[in-house]
N, C-alpha and C positions, 0 to 999 in steps of 0.2 A: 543569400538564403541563410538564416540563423535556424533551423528547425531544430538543436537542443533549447529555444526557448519557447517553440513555435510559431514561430513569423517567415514568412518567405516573400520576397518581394513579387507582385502583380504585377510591375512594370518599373523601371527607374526613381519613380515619385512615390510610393508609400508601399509600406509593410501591409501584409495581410495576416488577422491571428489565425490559426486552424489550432482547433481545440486536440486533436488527434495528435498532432507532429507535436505538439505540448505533453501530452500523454505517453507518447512512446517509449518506452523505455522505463517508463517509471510502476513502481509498487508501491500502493497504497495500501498501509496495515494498522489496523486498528486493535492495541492489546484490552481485555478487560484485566486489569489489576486488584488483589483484595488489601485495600489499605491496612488490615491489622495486620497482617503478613507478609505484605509486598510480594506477592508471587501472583504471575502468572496463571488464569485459571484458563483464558477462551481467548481466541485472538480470528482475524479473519484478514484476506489478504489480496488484492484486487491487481490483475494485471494484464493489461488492453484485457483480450475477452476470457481470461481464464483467473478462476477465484480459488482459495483454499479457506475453509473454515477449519477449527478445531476447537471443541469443547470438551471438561471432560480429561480425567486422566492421562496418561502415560505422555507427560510435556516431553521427555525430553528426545524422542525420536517425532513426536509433532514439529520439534522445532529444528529437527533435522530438514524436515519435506521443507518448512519456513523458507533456510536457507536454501536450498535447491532451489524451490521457486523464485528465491528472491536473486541467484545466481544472475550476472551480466548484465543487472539496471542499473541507469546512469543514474539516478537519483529514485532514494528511499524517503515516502511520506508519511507520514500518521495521526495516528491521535493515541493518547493514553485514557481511558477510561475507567474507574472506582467499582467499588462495588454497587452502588448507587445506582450504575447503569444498568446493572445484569441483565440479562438477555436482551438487554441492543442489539447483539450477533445472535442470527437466528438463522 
């Protein structure tokens, strides 16, 4: 059984993917960035069933909770997104 990539074997002869044992452990964060200033405005943050959004003033104790939430995952995923995107995170 490999379940940090999520495959576990069914029997001797072939892997099985389980999208879950893939997902474990991991946070999925999406920042929206403002390109003429390069900061941070809104970011959201997905982990198995628990989410944090933040838009909206006072980033840097936002990005306190971030790291709290994002505390003890084997792997951090994302996307960066521009201003272009705004309200993507809703």
């Amino acid at each position: 059984m490999n379940a940090a990539f999520g495959f576990w074997n069914s029997d001797a002869s072939r892997l099985i993917f389980d999208p879950a044992l893939f997902l474990y452990g991991r946070v999925s964060i999406a920042l929206e960035v403002d390109p003429k200033s390069a900061r941070i405005f809104a970011f959201a943050a997905v982990r198995e069933e628990r989410s944090l959004v933040h838009k909206g003033s006072a980033l840097d104790p936002a990005l306190d909770r971030l790291e709290a939430f994002c505390n003890g995952a084997v792997h951090l995923v994302g996307a960066l997104l521009h201003k272009s995107h705004e309200g993507f995170i809703s």
